[in-house]
N, C-alpha and C positions, 0 to 999 in steps of 0.2 A: 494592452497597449505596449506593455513589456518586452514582447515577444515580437510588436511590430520593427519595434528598434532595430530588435537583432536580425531583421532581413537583411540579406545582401543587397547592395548594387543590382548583380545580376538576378538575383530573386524578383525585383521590383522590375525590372527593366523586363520580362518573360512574361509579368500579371498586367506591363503597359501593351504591350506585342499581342496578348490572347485577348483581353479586353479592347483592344481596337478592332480586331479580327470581328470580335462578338458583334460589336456596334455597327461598322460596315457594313455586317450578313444582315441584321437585322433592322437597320435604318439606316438606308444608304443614304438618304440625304443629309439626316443628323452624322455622320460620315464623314459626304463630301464638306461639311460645312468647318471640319475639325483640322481643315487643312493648314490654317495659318501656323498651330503649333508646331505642325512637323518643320515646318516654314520658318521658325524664329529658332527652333533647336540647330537645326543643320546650319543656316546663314551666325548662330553663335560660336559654334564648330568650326568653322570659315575662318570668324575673324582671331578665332586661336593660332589657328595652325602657320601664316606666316611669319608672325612675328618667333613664335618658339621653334620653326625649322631654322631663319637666319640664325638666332642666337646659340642656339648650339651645335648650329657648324662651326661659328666664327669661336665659338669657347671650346669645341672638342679640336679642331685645328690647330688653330695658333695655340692652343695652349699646349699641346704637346712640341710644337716647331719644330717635329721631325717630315719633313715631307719626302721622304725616300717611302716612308712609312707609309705617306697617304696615296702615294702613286702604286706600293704592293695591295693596299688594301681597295683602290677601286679594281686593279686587276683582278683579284680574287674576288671581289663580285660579281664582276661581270661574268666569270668563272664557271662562279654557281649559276649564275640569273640565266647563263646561255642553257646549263646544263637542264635548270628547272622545268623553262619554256618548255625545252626539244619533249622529257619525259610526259608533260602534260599533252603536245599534240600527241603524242604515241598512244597515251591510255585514252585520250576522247577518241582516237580512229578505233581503237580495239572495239570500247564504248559502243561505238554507230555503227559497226557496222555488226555485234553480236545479238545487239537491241534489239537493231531494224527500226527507229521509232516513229521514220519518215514512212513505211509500208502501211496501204490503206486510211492514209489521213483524208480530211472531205477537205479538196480547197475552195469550199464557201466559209470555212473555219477561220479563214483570215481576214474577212470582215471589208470594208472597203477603204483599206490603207493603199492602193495601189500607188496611186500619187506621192504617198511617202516614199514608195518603195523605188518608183523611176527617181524621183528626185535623189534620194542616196544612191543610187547607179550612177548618176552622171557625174557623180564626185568622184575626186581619185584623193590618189594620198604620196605628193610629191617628198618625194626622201631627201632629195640636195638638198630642198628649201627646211625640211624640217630639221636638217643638219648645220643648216646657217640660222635658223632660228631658235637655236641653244645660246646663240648669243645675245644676250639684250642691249636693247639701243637705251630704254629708258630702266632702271630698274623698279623704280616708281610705279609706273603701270605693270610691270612685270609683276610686283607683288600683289596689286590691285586686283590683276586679272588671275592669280593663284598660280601663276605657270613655275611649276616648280620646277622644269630640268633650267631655267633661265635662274629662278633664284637658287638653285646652288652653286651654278657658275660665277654668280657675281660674289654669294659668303665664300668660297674658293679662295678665292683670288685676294677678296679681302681680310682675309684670314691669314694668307700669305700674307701678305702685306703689312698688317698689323702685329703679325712675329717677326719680322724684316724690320721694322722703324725701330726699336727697344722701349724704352718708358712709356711715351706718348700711346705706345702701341699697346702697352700691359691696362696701360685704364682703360681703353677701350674694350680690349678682354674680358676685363672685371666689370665692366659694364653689360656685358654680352650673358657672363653669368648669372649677375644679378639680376637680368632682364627675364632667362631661363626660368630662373627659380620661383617669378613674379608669375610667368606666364601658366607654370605647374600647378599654379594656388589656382590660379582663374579656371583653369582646367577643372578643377576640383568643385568651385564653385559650380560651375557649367552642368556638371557630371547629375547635379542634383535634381535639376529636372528633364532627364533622359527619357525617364521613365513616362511623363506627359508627354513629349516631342514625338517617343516612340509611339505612344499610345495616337496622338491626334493622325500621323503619317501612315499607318497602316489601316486605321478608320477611311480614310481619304481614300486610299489605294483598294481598298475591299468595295467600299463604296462607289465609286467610279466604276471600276469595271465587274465587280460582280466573281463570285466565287465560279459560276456558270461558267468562268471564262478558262477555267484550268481542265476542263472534261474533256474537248477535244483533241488536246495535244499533251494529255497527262503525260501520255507514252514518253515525250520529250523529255519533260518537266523530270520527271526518272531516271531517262536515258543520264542527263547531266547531273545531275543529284548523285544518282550513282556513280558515274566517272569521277565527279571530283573526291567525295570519300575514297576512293579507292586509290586516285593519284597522292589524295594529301598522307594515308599510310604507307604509303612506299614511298615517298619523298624523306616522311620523316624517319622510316626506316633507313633507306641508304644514307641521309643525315647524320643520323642516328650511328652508324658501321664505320664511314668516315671519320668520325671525329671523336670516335668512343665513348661518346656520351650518349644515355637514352633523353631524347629528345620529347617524346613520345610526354611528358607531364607540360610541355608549352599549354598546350590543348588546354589543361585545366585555368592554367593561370592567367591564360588569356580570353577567359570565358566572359566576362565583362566588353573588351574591344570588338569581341567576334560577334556578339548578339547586338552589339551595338552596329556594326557591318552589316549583320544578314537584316538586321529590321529596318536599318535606312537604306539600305542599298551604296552608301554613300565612303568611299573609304576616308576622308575629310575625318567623318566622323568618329573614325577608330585611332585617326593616327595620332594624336595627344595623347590618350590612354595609354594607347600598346608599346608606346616610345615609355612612359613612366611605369608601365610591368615590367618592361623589359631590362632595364636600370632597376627595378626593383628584386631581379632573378643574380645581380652582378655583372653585366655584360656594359661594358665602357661605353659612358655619352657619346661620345667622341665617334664610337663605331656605330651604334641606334643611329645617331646622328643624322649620320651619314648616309646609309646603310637601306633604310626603310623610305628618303624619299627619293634616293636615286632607284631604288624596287618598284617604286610605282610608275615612273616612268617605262624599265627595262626589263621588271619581270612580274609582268601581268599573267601568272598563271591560270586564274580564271578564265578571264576573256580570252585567252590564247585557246586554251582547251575544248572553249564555248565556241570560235568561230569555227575549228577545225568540224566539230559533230554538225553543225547547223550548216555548211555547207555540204557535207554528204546528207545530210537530212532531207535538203532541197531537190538532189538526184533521186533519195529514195520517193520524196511525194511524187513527183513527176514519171516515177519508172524507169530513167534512165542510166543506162549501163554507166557505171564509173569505176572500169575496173582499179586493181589494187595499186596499178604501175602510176596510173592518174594520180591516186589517193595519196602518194606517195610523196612525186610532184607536188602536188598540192600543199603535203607539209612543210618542202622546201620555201615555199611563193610564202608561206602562212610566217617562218619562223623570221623573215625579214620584214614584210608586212605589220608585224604586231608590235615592231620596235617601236617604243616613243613616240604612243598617239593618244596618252593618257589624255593631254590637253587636249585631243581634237573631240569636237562637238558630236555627239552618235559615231565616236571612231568605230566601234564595234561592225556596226554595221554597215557603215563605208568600205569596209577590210570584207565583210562577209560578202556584200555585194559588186567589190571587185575582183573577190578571188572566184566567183559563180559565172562570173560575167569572163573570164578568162579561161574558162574551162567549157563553157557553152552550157552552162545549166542557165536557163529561165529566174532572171534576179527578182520577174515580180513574184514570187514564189515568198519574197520577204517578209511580204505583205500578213502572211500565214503567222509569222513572228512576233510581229507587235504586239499585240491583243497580251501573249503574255510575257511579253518583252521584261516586266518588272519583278514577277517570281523570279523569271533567271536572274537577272540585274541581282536579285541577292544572294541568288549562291556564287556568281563570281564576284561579287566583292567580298563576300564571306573568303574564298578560294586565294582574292588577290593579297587580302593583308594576314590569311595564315603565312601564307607561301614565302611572305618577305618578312615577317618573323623568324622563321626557318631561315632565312639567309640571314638575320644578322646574326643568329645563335652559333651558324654553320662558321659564319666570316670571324665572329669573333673565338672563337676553337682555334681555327687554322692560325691565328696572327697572337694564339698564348696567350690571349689577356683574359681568360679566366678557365680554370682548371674543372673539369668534371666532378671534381668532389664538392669544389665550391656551389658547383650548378646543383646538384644534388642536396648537399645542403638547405641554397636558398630558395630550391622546389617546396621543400617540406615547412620551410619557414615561411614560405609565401602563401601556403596552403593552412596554416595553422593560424594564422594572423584571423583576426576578424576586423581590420581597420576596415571600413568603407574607403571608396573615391570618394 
């Protein structure tokens, strides 16, 4: 009983992940039926995550009241987050086209999604409108609805604001912190049953569609599994060169947010945790803050990576020539396209099926997709919220607010700890 204590977080949360797996493969109904768990863990996850992104914008903002400061440090993410995206289509085009993992696929493999697959073709993904819809009319619904590039805009501003008044303005501060630090306990609370959440959602997910369903397009499943290990060590390598620090022990300390990513597929669900590891390594609220949820808006390394291989995937099922010069192209149409569609419904695939649909590749080819649309779904959420870890580490380096010794230090102290979440 002793010894159970002493399991980690992530210990329990790996025996929720293999034990749903088991249950799925082997009673897929008792499975499908475990779904509400996954279902009340994620929608608790949900109801964390607005209230502690507002309050620690409005408490990492206005509390410092340098805004020279906050206008250097969105530049310098966007910096990195351009730089990230471009590296990640680079390594998934290397990825698809070394693989091959589109050559000799059967497309009866794609089951009969086709309907899905015309319906996301005839969407597009209009950029003005998505550019005037950074601003909220209501902020109310804006939080309601989770659109988080609308609610940073509005703690922004508010946070101005509230440094700008003087007194009046410092209570509401202190309230933003107090609310922070209320919000971290709840987190903590929440964290403890992950391990069921995890466990009933991957029951669900094996259950429904069946282990059966990763045989035919393993090749894929590979293809991108391997592209992103290999983007995420050379990210964190050039990270790593740029800013003198080994990077390279994030990985560890973030083993808890990141199993909690790859098992729900859901980045919702890492960004409480990974925000309070991350503050836990030294790196200022203020820049976490900030940092990780304008990242999941601007630098979806995953899904960037993902849509670049799945549309060469789609020429290679098909057979069709797409020489390097297209491939290339394509990067370009991909690295504007992936801007700021976290909020859009199946963006992924709007983006894949507009960018095939532009080049004259066969979009219902998608169809081929779905079946294991949710294995991937985890490694680029696994890929989205390493990758914007890595930018605050990177962001906060460049802007001096925490030293490489310190990082090294509270690597080995965060590793030595045995506290739970």
């Amino acid at each position: 009983m002793h010894s159970l204590r002493k399991m980690s977080l992530a210990t329990w949360i790996m025996i929720g992940l293999l034990a749903g797996i088991v249950v799925g493969a082997v009673a897929p109904e008792v499975g499908k039926a475990l779904k509400p768990l996954g279902d009340i863990f994620i929608r608790m996850i949900k109801m964390i995550v607005v209230p502690l992104i507002f309050s620690c914008l409005v408490m990492g903002i206005a509390g410092t009241g340098d805004f020279k400061k906050l206008g250097k440090l969105g530049g310098k993410s966007i910096i990195w987050f351009e730089f990230a995206t471009t590296l990640a289509l680079i390594v998934g085009l290397v990825a698809v086209n070394v693989l091959q993992p589109g050559t000799g696929v059967d497309l009866s493999a794609g089951g009969t999604n086709d309907a899905v697959a015309k319906a996301a073709s005839s969407k597009g993904l209009d950029h003005v409108a998505m550019l005037v819809n950074i601003v909220p009319t209501n902020i109310i619904d804006a939080m309601g609805r989770g659109d988080m590039l609308q609610i940073i805009f509005f703690s922004c501003l508010f946070a101005i604001a509230c440094a700008s008044v003087g007194r009046e303005g410092k209570q509401i501060i202190d309230l933003a912190r107090d609310l922070a630090h209320v919000m971290f306990r709840v987190t903590h609370y929440v964290m403890y049953i992950s391990p069921i959440g995890i466990f009933g959602a991957i029951a669900y997910t094996v259950g429904t569609f069946g282990i059966g369903m990763l045989l035919p397009l393993v090749k894929l499943i590979l293809c991108l599994y391997v592209a992103i290990i290999i983007f995420l060590l050379v990210v964190l390598a050039i990270g790593s060169i740029l800013t003198k620090t080994n990077l390279f022990p994030l990985i560890k300390v973030l083993k808890e947010p990141l199993v909690l990513a790859f098992s729900t597929a859901a980045s919702e669900a890492a960004l409480p945790i990974a925000m309070e590891k991350l503050e836990t390594l030294g790196l200022p609220k203020r820049i976490v803050s900030f940092v990780l949820p304008l990242g999941y808006t601007f630098n979806l390394d995953g899904s960037t990576l993902y849509s670049c291989v799945a549309v060469v995937f789609l020429a290679q099922v098909y057979d069709i020539n797409f020489p390097i010069e297209m491939q290339l192209l394509m990067l370009l149409t991909l690295m504007l396209s992936t801007k700021g569609i976290a909020g859009v419904p199946g963006a992924a695939l709007i983006v894949i099926a507009g960018t095939a649909a532009a080049f004259g590749l066969p979009v219902e080819g998608i169809a081929i997709l779905l079946g294991i649309d949710r294995v991937l779904d985890m490694a680029r959420t696994f890929c989205n919220v390493t990758g914007n870890c890595i930018a605050a580490a990177v962001v906060s380096r460049w802007e001096k607010e925490v030293s490489a010794d310190e990082l090294e230090h509270n690597y080995e102290h965060s590793m030595m700890s045995k506290e739970n979440i």
